[in-house]
C-alpha positions as CSV (number, residue, x, y, z in Angstrom):
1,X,127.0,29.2,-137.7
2,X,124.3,27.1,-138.0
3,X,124.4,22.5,-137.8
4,X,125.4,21.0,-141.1
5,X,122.7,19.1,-142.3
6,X,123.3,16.0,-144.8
7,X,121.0,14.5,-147.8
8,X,120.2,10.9,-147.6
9,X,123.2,9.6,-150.2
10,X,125.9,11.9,-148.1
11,X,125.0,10.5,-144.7
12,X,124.7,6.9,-146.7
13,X,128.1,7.6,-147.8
14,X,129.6,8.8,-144.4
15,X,127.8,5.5,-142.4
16,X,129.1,3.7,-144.9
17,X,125.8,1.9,-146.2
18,X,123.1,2.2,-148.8
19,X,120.5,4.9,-148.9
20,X,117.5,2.4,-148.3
21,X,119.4,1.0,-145.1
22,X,118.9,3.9,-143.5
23,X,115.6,4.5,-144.7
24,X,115.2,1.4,-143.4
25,X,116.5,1.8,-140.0
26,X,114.5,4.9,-139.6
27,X,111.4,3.2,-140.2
28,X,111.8,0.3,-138.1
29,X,113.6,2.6,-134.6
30,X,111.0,4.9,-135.3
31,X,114.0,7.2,-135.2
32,X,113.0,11.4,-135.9
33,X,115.0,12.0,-138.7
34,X,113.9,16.4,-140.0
35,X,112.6,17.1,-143.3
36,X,113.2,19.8,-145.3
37,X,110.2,22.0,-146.5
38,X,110.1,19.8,-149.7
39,X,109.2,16.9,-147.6
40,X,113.6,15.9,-147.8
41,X,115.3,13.8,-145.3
42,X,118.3,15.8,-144.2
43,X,120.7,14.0,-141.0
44,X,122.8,15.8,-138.5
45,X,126.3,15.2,-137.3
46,X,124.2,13.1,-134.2
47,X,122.2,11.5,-136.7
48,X,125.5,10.3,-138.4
49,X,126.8,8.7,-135.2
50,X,123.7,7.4,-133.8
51,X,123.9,5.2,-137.4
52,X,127.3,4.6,-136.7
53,X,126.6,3.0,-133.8
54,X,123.5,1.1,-134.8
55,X,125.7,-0.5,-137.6
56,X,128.4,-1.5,-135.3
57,X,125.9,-2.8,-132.9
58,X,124.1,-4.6,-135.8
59,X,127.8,-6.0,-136.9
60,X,128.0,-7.7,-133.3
61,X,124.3,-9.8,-134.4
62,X,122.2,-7.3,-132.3
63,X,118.7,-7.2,-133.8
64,X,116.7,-4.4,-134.8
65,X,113.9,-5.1,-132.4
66,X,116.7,-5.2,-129.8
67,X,118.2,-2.1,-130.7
68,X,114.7,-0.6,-130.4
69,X,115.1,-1.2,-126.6
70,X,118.5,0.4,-126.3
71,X,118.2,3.2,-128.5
72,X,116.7,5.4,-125.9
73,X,119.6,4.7,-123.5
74,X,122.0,5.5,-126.2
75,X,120.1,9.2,-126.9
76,X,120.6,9.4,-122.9
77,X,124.1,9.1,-123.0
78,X,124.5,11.7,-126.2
79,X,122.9,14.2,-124.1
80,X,124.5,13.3,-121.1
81,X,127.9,13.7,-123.1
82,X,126.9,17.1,-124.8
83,X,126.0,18.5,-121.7
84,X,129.2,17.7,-120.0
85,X,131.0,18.7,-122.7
86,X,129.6,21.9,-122.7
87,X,129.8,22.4,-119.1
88,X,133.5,21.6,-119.4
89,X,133.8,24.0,-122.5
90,X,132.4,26.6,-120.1
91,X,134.4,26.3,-117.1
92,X,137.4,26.4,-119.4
93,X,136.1,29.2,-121.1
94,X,135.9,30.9,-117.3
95,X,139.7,30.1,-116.6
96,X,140.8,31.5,-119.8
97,X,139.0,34.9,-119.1
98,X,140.2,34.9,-115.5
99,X,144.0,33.9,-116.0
100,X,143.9,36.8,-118.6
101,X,142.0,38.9,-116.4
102,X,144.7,38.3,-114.0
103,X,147.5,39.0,-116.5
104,X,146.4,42.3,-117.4
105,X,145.8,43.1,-113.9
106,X,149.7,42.2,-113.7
107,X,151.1,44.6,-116.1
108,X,152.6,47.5,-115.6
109,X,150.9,50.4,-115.7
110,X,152.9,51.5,-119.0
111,X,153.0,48.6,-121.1
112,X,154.5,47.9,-124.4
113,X,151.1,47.6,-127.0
114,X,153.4,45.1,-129.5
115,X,154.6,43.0,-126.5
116,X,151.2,42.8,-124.5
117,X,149.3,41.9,-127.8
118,X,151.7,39.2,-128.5
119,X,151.5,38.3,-125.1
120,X,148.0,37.7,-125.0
121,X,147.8,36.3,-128.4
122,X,150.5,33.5,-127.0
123,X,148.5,32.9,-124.1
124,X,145.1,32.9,-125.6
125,X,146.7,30.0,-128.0
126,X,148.1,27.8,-125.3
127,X,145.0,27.5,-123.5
128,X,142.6,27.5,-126.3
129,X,144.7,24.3,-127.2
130,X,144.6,23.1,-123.6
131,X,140.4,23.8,-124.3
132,X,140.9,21.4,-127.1
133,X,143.1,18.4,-125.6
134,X,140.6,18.5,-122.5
135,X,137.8,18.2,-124.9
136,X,139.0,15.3,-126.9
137,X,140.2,13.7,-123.5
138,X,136.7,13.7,-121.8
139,X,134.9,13.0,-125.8
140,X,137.5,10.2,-125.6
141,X,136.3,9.2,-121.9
142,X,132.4,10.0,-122.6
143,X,132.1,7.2,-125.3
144,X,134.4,4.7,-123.6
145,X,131.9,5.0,-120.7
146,X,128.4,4.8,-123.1
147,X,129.8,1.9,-124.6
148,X,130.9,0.2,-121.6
149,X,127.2,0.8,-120.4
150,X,125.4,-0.3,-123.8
151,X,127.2,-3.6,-123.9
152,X,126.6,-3.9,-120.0
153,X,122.8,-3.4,-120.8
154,X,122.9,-5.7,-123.9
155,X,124.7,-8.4,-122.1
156,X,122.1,-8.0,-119.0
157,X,119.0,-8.1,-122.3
158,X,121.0,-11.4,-123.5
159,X,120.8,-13.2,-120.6
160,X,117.3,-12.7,-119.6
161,X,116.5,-13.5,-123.1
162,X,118.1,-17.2,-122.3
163,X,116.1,-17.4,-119.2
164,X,113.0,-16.8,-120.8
165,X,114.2,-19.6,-123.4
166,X,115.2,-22.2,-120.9
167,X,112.2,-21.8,-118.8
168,X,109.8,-21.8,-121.8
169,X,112.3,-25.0,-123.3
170,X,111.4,-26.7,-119.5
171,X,107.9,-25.7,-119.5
172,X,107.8,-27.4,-122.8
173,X,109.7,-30.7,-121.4
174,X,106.8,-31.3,-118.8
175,X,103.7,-30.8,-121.1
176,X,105.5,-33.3,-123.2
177,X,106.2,-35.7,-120.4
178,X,102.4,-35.3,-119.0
179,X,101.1,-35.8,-122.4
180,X,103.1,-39.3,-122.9
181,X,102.3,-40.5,-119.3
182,X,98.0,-39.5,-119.8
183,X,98.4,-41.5,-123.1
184,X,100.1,-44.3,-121.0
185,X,97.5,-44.3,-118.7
186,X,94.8,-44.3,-121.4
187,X,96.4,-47.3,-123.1
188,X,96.2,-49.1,-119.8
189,X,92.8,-48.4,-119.2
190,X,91.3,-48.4,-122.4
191,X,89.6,-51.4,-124.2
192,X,92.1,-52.1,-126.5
193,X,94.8,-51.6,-124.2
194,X,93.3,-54.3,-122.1
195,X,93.2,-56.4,-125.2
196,X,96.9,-55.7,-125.9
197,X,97.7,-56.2,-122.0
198,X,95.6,-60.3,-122.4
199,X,97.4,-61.0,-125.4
200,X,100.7,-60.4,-124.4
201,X,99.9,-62.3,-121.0
């Protein structure tokens, strides 16, 4: 089965903003949204939660032009969590076929057809839903982990952000103090100021 795709007002709907926000958004995270061979936008499933988690993000004041930064990072860590997803899909995947592997290789050599089938069929059920509680666990642990690491990042962009500020605030200061002591000195010196400096003597 192939990936759902969505049309613009669906995936609107399911982010829960307006069409042209995330027209908008697109433009401005150069994001690479597909088209379909009438020229249509159409979103994925990732596409979906990547906008779900620029709107939360953007809910907390994050900026666009900040988001820009991190969106890479957050594209990381969806890969990152697909893969180990998958890998754990796998390896689960690889148990089941052993552990029935081993049961048949456990059976008698005459066996009941009813009772083996159900047997299986009991077995096969039990760990596919094991398959399932192990996926949503690590899904669960995945995004608890990438958002840990996106706030860590945003905090770490934050504060370098102030220390640009403050150093630009101080730099800023002492132009301003030089400025008032050259025009000090300049009244001192200057004709006028000499004027000034016998009348008020």
């Amino acid at each position: 089965m192939g990936e759902v795709h969505y049309m613009i007002s669906e995936a609107a709907k399911r982010v829960g903003v307006e069409a042209h926000v995330l027209r908008y958004w697109e433009e401005e995270l150069d994001l690479p949204i597909g088209r379909t061979e009438m020229g249509h936008r159409y979103y994925t499933e990732d596409d979906i939660r990547l906008f779900h988690c620029i709107k939360d993000l953007k809910e907390q004041s994050m900026q666009l032009r900040e988001l820009k930064t991190v969106i890479p990072e957050l594209k990381k860590a969806r890969e990152q969590k697909k893969k180990k997803l998958a890998e754990m899909e796998e390896r689960e995947n690889s148990r089941m076929s052993q552990t029935e592997g081993q049961l048949v290789k456990a059976q008698p050599e005459v066996v009941d057809t009813d009772k083996f089938l159900q047997v299986q069929s009991f077995i096969g059920e039990a760990l596919q839903k094991v398959i399932v509680e192990n996926n949503t666990k690590l899904a669960q642990e995945v995004s608890h982990t990438v958002t840990k690491n996106v706030l860590g990042e945003m905090e770490t962009l934050f504060h370098l952000k102030e220390q640009k500020e403050e150093e630009h605030y101080r730099k800023l200061d002492s132009l301003i103090r030089q400025q008032q002591q050259i025009r000090r000195e300049s009244v001192k010196v200057s004709p006028v100021g000499k004027l000034r400096k016998l009348l008020e003597g």
